[in-house]
N, C-alpha and C positions, 0 to 999 in steps of 0.2 A: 324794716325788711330783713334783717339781718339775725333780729332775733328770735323770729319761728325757727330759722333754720338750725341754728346753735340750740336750739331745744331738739329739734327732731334729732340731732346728733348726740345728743345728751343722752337722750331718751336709747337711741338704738346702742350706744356705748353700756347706758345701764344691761339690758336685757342682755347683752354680753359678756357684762362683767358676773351678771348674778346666777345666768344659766350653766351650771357648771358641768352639765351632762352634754351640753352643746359644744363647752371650750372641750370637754376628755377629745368627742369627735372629731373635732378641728386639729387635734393634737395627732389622735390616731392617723386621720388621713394624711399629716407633713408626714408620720414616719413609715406609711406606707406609701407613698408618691417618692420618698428618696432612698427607700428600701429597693424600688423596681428601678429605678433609674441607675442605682448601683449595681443590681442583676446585672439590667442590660447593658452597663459596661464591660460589665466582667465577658457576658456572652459574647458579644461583639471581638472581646479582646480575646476569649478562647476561637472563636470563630477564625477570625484573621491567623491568629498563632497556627492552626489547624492548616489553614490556606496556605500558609508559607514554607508551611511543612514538607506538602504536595511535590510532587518536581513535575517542573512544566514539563509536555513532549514534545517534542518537534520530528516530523516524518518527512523525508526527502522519499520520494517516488519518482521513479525514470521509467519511461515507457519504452521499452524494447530493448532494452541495455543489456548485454549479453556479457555472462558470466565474468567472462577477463577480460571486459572493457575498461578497466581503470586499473590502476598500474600494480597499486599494494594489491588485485588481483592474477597479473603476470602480465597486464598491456606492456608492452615497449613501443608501441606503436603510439597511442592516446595519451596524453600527458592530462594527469589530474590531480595536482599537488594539493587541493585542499580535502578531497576524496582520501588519499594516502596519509594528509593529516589528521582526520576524524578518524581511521584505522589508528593510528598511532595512539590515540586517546582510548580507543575505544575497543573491541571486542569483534573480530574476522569471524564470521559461518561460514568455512568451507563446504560445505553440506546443506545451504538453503536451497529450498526450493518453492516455487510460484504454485498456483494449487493448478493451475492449470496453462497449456500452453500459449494461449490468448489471452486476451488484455480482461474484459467485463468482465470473464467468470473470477478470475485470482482478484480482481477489485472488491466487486462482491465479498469475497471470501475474506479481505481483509478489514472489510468493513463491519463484518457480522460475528467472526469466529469462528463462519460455519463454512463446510464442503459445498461448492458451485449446486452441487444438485439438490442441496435440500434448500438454497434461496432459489433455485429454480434458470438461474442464468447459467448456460453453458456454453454459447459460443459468444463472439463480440454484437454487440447490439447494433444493427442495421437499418436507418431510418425507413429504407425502402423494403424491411421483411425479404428479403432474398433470400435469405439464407432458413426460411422457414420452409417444411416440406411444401406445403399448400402454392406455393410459389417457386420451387423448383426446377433451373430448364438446365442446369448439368447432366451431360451422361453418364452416369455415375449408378453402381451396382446398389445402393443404397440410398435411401431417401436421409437426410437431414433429423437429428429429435428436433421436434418442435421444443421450443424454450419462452423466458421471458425475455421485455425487451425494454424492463424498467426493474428499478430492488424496491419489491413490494413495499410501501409504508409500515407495515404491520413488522418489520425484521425492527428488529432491534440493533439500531448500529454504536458502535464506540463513540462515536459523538455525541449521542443524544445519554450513553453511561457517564459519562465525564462532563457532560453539560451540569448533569441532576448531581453531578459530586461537587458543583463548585468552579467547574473550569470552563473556561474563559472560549470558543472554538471558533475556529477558521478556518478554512480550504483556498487554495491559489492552484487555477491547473487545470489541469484534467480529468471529468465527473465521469464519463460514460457509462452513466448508469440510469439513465434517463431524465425524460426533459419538463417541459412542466407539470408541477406538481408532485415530480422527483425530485428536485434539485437538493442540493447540499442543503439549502437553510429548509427544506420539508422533513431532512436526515437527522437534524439535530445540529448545524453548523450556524453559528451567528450572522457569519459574514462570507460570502461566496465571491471571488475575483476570476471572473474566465469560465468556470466550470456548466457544463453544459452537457445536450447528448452527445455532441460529436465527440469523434472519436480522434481527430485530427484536425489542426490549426487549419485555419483558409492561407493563411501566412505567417512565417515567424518573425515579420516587419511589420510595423505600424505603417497602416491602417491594417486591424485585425480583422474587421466585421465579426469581431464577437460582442452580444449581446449585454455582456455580465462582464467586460473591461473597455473602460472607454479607450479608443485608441490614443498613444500617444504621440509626440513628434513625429511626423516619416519618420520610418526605415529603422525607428527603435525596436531594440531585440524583443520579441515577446519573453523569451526565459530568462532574459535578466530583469525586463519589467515586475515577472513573477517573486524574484526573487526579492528584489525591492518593494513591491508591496509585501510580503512576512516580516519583511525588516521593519517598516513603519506600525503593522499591527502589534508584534512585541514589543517595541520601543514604547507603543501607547497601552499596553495593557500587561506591562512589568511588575506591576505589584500585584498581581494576581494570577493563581496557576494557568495557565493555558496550554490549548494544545490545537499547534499547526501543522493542519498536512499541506505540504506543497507538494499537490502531483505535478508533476514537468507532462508536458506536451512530447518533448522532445525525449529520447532522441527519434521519437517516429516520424515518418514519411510526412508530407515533403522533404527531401533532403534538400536545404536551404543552410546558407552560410554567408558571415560578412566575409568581403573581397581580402581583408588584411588576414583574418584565419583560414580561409583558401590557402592565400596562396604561402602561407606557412609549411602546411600542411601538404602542399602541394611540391613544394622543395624537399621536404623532408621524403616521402613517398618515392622522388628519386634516387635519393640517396641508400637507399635499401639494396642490400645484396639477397640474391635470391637464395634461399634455404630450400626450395624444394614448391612441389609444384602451385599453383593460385588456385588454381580449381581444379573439384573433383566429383566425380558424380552417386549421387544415392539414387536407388530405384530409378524414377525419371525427371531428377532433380537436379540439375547444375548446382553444387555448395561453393560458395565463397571458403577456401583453405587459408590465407592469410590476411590479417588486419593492415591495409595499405588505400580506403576512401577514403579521400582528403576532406571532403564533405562532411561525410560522418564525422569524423577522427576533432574536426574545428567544432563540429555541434556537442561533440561530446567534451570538449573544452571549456565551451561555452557556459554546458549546464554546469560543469564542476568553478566556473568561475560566480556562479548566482548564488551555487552551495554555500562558497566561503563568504559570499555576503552576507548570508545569516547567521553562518558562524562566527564570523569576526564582532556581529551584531550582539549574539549572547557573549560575547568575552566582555565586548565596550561598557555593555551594562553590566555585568558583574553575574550573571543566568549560567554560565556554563557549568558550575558544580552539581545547580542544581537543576538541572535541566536533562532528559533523555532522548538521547536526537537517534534516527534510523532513518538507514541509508537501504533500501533494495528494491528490484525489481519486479513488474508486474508478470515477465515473462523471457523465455530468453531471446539472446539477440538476431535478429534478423538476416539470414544469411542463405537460405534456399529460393529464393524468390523474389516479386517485385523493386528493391533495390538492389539484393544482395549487399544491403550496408556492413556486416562486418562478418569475422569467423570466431567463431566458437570453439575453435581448434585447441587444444586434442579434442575435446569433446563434441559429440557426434551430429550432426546437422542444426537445426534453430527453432525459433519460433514455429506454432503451429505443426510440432512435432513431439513427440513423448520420449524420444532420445534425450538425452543430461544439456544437450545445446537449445534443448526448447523449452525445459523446465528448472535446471542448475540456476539460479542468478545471485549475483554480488550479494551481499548483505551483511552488514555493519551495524553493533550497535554500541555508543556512549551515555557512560552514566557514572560520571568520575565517582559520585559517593560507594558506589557498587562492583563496580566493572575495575578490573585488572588493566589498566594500559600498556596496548599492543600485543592482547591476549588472544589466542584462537580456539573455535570450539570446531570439533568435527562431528557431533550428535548431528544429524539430520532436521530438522526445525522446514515448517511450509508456511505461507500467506494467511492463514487462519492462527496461528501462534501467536500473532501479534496481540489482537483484543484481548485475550485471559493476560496479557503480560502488561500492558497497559492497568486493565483492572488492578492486576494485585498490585501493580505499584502505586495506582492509587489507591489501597488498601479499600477493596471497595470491591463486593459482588455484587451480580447482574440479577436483576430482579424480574428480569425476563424469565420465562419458562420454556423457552424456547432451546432447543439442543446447541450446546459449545462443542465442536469438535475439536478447537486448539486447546495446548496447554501452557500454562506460564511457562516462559524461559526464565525467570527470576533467580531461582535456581542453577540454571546455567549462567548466569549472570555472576552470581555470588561463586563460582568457580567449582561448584556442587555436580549431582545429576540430574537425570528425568528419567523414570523408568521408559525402560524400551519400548516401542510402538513398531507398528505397519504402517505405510504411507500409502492413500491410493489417487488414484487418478480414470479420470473418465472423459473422455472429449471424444461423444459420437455427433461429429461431424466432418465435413468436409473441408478444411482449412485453405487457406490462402495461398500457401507458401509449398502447397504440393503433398503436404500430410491428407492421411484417410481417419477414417471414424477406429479408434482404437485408447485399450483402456492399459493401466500397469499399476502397478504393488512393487515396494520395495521391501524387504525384509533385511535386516542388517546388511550381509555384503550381496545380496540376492538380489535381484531384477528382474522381473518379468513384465515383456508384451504383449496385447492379447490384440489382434487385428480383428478388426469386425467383418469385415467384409468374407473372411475363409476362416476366422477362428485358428488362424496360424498364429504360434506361439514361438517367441524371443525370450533368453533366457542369458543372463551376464552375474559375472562376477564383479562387482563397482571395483572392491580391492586391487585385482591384478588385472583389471581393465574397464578402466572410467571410460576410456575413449569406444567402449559397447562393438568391438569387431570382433568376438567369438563368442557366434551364438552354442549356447551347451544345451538345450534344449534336450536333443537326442541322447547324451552323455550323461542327462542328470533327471533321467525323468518323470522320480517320485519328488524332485524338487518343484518343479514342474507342475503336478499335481495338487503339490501343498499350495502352493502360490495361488495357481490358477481355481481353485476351492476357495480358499479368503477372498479371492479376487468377486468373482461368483455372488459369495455371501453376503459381503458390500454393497454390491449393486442390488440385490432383493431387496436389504433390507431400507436401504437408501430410496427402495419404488425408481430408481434410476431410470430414465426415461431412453428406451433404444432407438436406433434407426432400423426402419423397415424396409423390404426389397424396394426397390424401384421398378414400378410398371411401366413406364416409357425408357429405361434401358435398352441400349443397343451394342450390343457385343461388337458389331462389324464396323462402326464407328469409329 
């Protein structure tokens, strides 16, 4: 039995040994099978080297955080030692600005690179359309622009550019930008914690009733939970570039706080000598004049306490050099209306206004390989700058064809410049907080309002008054012109979408 087989192998051994056009083949193919498998070492190993190259981002977003809500921006009120420590690292923009006075449109715009009006979201996004002209019941001289009330799939956002570079994406927060079929992970995000349409928590205490965070123990903080999960997705994907935005919920409405930052907060508040007066009136708007809500002041504690647990997270691991973390705001802080949570003082009223107190906000940015620590820029920089500055730092253009309105700060980064620009703004709408439909253009120390409802025109000096209480309009009025022409020109070419008379207005009302 033993010896057919020892033949047949005899036999196939000969045919092997004799075929010598067969054995060249056999040869060729080992040295092309260990030819590609050397390649693919090398590629893999340039590949990774390229990866690690990268520096991860990390984005803190605050909702409604107003300009000098944290200390290294002039709080003495709000204590945010870890906020003030990312400043000390990092790079102060005296001169940021939100692209718009509400929260969805400057999200939008920070998500895409572009101006609220050309992604088509202009005011905040309302599940119930209210704020659509079609639905309408304010008496108000103007109807509402109609807008979107989701960021179209077709925008090209920063996370689906840095998805396709290699990096690593996640959101923790707040999306509002709409709801299914909009969500983070349809944007280009991996992984989505929280993020949704609303535009505000149900609670900042566990049980959340959000769909997209399982709740946790009672009465756990939602913004430190936030923070804690970015801490776990770093910690789990450190060897490779990533990039997390954690938009904070907070500090917007409900104003919610644990009893021990109360009543912190609440002792301290007494202890304040008065400097002059708490409130003060604009148009027909009661303003908050000094930072003294105990509420607020503990929530805004809160989130600067979730900050440092990411921070302290990229130090543990060893990320902080090579990491670019940004700290600012969607809009400024909230002070003419429904809480009245803090003041913007000196600067001129809040959110939902075009005064510096509704579009000025905090802005911070570290990148130890690049950035000067505890350097300040006063260049002007808005919500849309962020994407192109993202991009070139991951050395990497957008292959979208779709219009960039921001520019890299990279440059400002590296202690350089950016040639000069115009800044604009447009929010015809009817706002929350007591603002009307009105647009502005800043030109170096220049400022102009353009009011929509009578086409009356405000007119400041930022230089020799940030705080916008002389108007020069009448005193400067081919300034005036110039402005109000740019302004003009923007909106054509933008197709910017106006608010039209109101046919159920009633004057006597």
């Amino acid at each position: 039995m033993d010896k057919p087989r020892n033949d047949v192998r005899r036999g196939v051994l000969s045919v092997i040994s004799y075929d010598k056009s067969t054995l060249r083949s056999l040869r060729l193919c080992v040295r092309l099978v260990g030819f590609l498998c050397a390649y693919s070492v090398l590629a893999r190993n340039a590949i990774a080297k390229d990866q690690a190259r990268l520096p991860n981002i990390v984005v803190f977003l605050v909702d409604d955080l107003g300009a000098r809500d944290v200390g290294c921006f002039g709080s003495t009120f709000y204590e945010t030692p870890h906020i003030d420590r990312l400043a000390a690292g990092g790079m102060r923009f005296t001169s940021a600005y939100s692209s718009c006075p509400v929260c969805s449109p400057s999200r939008a715009s920070m998500m895409t690179g572009r101006y609220p009006q050309r992604t088509g979201i202009t005011d905040y996004i309302n599940a119930g359309r209210i704020n659509q002209p079609s639905q309408w019941k304010r008496n108000t001289k103007l109807l509402p622009a109609p807008y979107l009330d989701h960021l179209e799939i077709s925008e090209r956002t920063i996370a689906e550019e840095l998805h396709d570079a290699g990096y690593e994406t996640f959101f923790a927060g707040k999306w509002h930008l709409g709801g299914d079929r909009f969500l983070p992970t349809d944007q280009g995000f991996d992984v989505n914690k929280g993020g949704s349409n609303a535009g505000q928590p149900k609670s900042y205490f566990s049980p959340y009733g959000n769909r997209f965070l399982p709740d946790g123990p009672e009465g756990e903080s939602l913004t430190l939970r936030l923070g804690e999960e970015t801490c776990r997705y770093i910690a789990a994907h450190a060897n490779r570039p990533f990039f997390a935005y954690l938009s904070f919920y907070s500090v917007h409405t409900p104003l919610q706080a644990s009893k021990k930052l109360l009543e912190k907060y609440q002792a301290k508040a007494e202890q304040l000598s008065p400097t002059g007066p708490e409130w003060g009136q604009d148009r027909a708007s009661k303003v908050r004049l000094v930072q003294n809500h105990p509420t607020y002041a503990a929530m805004v504690e809160e989130t600067d306490t979730a900050i440092g647990l990411v921070l302290d997270k990229l130090d543990e691991l060893g990320l902080a050099d090579n990491t670019i973390v940004v700290f600012t705001s969607d809009n400024g802080g909230l002070s003419t209306a429904e809480a009245w949570s803090t003041s913007n003082a000196p600067l001129r009223d809040g959110k939902g206004w075009m005064y510096e107190g509704g579009i000025r906000v905090a802005s911070i940015i570290r990148w130890p390989a690049v950035v000067t620590a505890g350097s300040e820029c006063t260049t002007p920089i808005a919500s849309y700058d962020y994407f192109p500055t993202f991009l070139d730092a991951a050395e990497r253009t957008t292959t979208s064809n779709q219009k960039i309105d921001g520019v890299s700060l990279v440059p400002l980064l590296r202690g350089d410049q950016i040639t000069d620009r115009v800044l604009f703004w447009d929010y015809p709408h009817y706002g929350n907080q007591g603002g009307s439909p009105s647009s502005a253009v800043r030109d170096g120390k220049w400022k102009l309002i353009e009011w929509r409802e009578d086409n009356a025109v405000e007119l400041y000096d930022l230089d020799a008054d940030p705080s916008e209480t002389t108007n020069l309009a009448k005193t400067e009025p081919k300034t005036v012109e110039r402005l109000q022409g740019m302004l003009h020109e923007w909106r054509d070419a933008l197709r910017a979408k106006s608010p039209d008379p109101n046919p159920n207005f009633n004057a006597k009302r």
